[in-house]
C-alpha angles and dihedrals in degrees: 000000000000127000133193106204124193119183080333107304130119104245086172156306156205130216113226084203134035115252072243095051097049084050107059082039088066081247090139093142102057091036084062103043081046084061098044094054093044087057097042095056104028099121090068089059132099091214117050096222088190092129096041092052095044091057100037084049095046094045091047084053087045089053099052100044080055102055086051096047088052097041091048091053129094098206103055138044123217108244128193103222121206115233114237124214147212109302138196105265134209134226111285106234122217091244114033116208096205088193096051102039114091115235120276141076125325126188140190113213113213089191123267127323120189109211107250134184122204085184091118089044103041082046117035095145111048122127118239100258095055085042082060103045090046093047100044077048094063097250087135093059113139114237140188139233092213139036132179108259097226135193129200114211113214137198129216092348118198119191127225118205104156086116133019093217085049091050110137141124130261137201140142125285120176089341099305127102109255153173152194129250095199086056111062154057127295094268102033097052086059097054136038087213115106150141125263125194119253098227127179093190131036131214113219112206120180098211142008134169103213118204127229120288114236124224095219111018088197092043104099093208096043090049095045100038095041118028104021087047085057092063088071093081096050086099097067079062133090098258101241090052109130115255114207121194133171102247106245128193095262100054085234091154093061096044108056091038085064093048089042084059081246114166096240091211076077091066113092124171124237092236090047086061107051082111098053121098105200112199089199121014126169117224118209109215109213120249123259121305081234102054128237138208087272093069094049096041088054101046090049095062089063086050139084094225120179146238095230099012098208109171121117117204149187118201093208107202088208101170102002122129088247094052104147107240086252107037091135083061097044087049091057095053097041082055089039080055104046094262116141117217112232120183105199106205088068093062125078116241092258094051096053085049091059092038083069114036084052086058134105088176134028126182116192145141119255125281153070088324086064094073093075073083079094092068095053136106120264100253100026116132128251123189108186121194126208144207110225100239095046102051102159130175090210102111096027094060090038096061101038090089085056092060088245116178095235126196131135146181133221135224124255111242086267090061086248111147100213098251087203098051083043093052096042086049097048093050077045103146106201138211101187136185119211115194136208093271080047092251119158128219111170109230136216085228144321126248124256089017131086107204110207102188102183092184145014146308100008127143135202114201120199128181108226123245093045126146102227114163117173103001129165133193124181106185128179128179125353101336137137140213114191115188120185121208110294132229114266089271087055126183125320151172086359122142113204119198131198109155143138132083094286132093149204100073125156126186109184116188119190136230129283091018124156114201119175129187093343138152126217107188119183116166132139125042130042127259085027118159149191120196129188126175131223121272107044138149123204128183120220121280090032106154124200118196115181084173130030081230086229121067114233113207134205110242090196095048114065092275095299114171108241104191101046113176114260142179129275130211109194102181134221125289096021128158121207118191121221127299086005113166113211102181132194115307100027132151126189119169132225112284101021126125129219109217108220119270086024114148098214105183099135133068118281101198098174122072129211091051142138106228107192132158146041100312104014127253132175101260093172133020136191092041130150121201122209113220097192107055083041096053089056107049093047088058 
């Protein structure tokens, strides 16, 4: 460290190494007096390094308890482990013979990913103060969409469990004893220092494919993103081949070996294995700290996720040692405005995977919880809210390869959530952009469409560059109007109403569509949809009624309703005639045409027919339309 003294002030300083640096060099002396200066003259400095001090001095305490613990114990010896390095990799194959590859590093390209950042999009209001604290936070940080999947062979691989924040992995490199950083646990990737077994008899083992090693094993995000991720590339891999995981405080592992069809006699602790000499084992790198495609392909697979996800949530922290300082208050307006209050640590973890995965919006506080974001839908909704001295980007930057709609509020200095800012957020109504990387910027409005939104919570999604001209959109509770990007024609002269006291109403419209003079009209019971696929072609005068907007009883059964409002599919390529009627319940498939005047109200199971009459009937089947010369000679 060099000083520059004058009358004996510190006027400043630089640090030749980094407090992490002298730590993985054994330097645990001078990383300790660094730390002691730093706090002694603090308040000279421009930046306050009160958190930085406080970890490099705790991990330097950390350290040296260590080395004691393990000098004082008959059964280890105390080792002084070379750092590996990058390395030169070779091609991934699709099947990896673990017995037959050379060590090293082996990748698996996904093609190429340019960093990106949405932060000016996702964020086109903020005042400058709050510019400054995200962005001094990391929230501009730029992200991928890809990254390269990547394995580390290993030769003669010892495991080191004294101690579950030294967990690591161990094997020879150029005749010294070595490890990767990359490759153990939040104190072990920090010292060479560690503890090795004192074994009388080794246990010679042939293969192994090694997880992930977790910073933090009781740490949910760190468990599910590192080290359960890591289970995604098990496949490339002989089945029989020993597993061997760090044992965390969820029993992940178990679970989604079980879900992944894995023989459990496979899973070995880390712990279990301190005897076993593995003359080649694989070691599985964790993903990216940001999060690409790849995490939430995989964890989906693992969820129900559903078509229209629909539930609402609030993750309450209730006697966590992050609780806001009015949780109670935040709780009554997340229930005044149709939240439901969920308290994790009651669910199993099966059961919090499905909550959200079930979700189109969750509200929570920051923190582990936070990583079931992998288990929900693309487009879903996440509000964070965040303690004012703990503003991360982590979630932020992680779903932003999800298309989550992203936005947060902090805590006043008091830990109080502004219960008036929550509840105006939560009743938020939305017009929102989406652009080609599916990207979403919520807009003031759209033009060529008036947006009426009579209730709360609902969303209307447009992909930009539509032609929309005399479009209107009457939208009540909770509900939810998605329009790709039309044809060039677009969209006019086309009402669109979703109204009534119910909610949970969704209306999808597909790419390249030309819709011309049309009605879409949802009312009535909740969850109800209408679906219509790319590629149509409606005449003017078309009308879509999900709901006969009046109920019709049966006198002679007990007063049942016997016209009940359902869904409708309309498939892709479909041509309506004019003044067409397609009524609730109905089902057209791709490639079909409604001759005009036609009253479509039954399923229509067969594509490429001609559906005419009242009611209508197929008339013609095995038919192909061709939108170009009929576009045309409509003009």
């Amino acid at each position: 460290m060099d000083v520059w003294n004058a009358n004996k002030n510190i006027d400043r300083f630089k640090l030749n190494y980094s407090m992490a640096q002298l730590r993985l060099a054994g330097d645990l002396d001078t990383a300790a007096i660094i730390a002691d200066y730093l706090t002694e003259y603090k308040s000279r400095l421009s930046i306050d390094p009160t958190d930085t001090v406080q970890i490099s001095q705790s991990k330097v305490k950390e350290i040296r308890t260590f080395k004691e613990r393990v000098e004082r114990s008959n059964h280890y010896q105390l080792v002084d482990l070379k750092i590996v390095g990058a390395s030169d990799a070779r091609p991934l194959p699709i099947k990896f013979r673990l017995k037959e590859q050379e060590a090293g590093r082996w990748v698996r390209s996904k093609g190429s990913s340019e960093a990106y950042s949405t932060f000016d999009a996702d964020f086109p209001d903020l005042d400058p103060k709050t510019e400054s604290m995200l962005e001094s936070s990391g929230f501009r940080k730029q992200v991928r969409e890809r990254v390269p999947d990547s394995i580390r062979v290993v030769q003669n691989a010892r495991f080191h469990a004294f101690d579950k924040s030294f967990y690591t992995v161990s094997f020879d490199d150029s005749g010294k004893r070595s490890f990767d950083t990359s490759f153990a646990a939040r104190v072990a990737g920090e010292s060479t220092y560690n503890a090795l077994a004192k074994v009388e008899h080794i246990k010679i083992v042939e293969e192994a494919i090694v997880l992930p090693i977790e910073v933090i094993n009781s740490n949910f995000y760190h468990v599910l993103s590192e080290k359960i991720h890591g289970m995604r590339l098990l496949s490339l891999f002989d089945d029989g081949i020993p597993i061997i995981y760090t044992r965390d405080d969820f029993g992940l592992v178990e679970l989604f070996a079980k879900k992944m069809n894995i023989d459990p006699r496979r899973l070995v602790c880390l712990d279990e294995a301190q005897d076993w000499l593995v003359r080649k084992a694989a070691l599985i790198y964790p993903g990216a700290y940001t999060w690409t495609r790849s995490v939430f392909d995989f964890f989906g697979q693992f969820a129900k996720r559903e078509t229209k996800p629909h539930r609402r949530i609030y993750i309450s922290r209730l006697g966590s040692r992050r609780e806001f300082s009015n949780e109670l208050e935040i709780q009554e307006v997340a229930v005044r405005c149709g939240y439901e209050v969920i308290y994790p640590e009651s669910l199993s973890i099966e059961d919090q995977i499905q909550t959200f995965s079930a979700a189109s919006t969750i509200v929570a506080g920051h923190g582990a919880g936070l990583a079931h974001l992998a288990f929900m839908s693309s487009g879903t909704r996440l509000l964070e809210l965040f303690p004012r001295y703990m503003i991360k980007p982590d979630y932020y930057l992680r779903s932003r390869s999800n298309s989550t709609e992203y936005s947060f509020i902090i805590a006043d200095t008091a830990g109080n959530i502004n219960t008036s800012v929550l509840e105006s957020r939560l009743r938020m109504n939305r017009v929102i952009e989406i652009d080609d990387r599916g990207a979403q910027r919520v807009v003031q409005e759209y033009p060529g469409m008036s947006v009426n939104f009579s209730g709360l919570g609902s969303i209307v999604r447009i992909e930009r560059g539509s032609v929309l001209r005399n479009v209107r959109i009457d939208v009540s509770n909770h509900s939810s109007v998605y329009i790709g990007k039309t044809a060039a024609a677009g969209i006019a002269n086309t009402e669109i109403s979703i109204g009534g006291p119910m909610s949970n109403k969704e209306l999808f419209i597909g790419q390249n569509s030309e819709i011309d003079g049309s009605h879409i009209y949802m009312e009535g019971e909740d969850d109800l949809s209408v679906r219509v696929g790319r590629d149509n072609f409606w005449s003017p005068g078309v009308v879509v009624r999900a709901t006969d907007g009046r109920q019709i009883r049966d006198r002679s059964n007990s007063g049942a309703i016997v016209n009940r409002a359902q869904p409708i599919s309309i498939g892709d390529a479909v041509w309506i005639g004019c003044s067409a009627v397609v009524a609730r319940g109905a089902k057209v498939s791709s490639g079909s045409v409604i001759d005009h005047g036609a009253f479509v109200s039954d399923e229509f199971e067969q594509s490429n027919v001609v559906i005419a009459g009242v009611p209508a009937h197929v008339v013609r089947s095995n038919i192909e339309w061709l939108p170009e010369a009929i576009s045309r000679d409509l003009r």
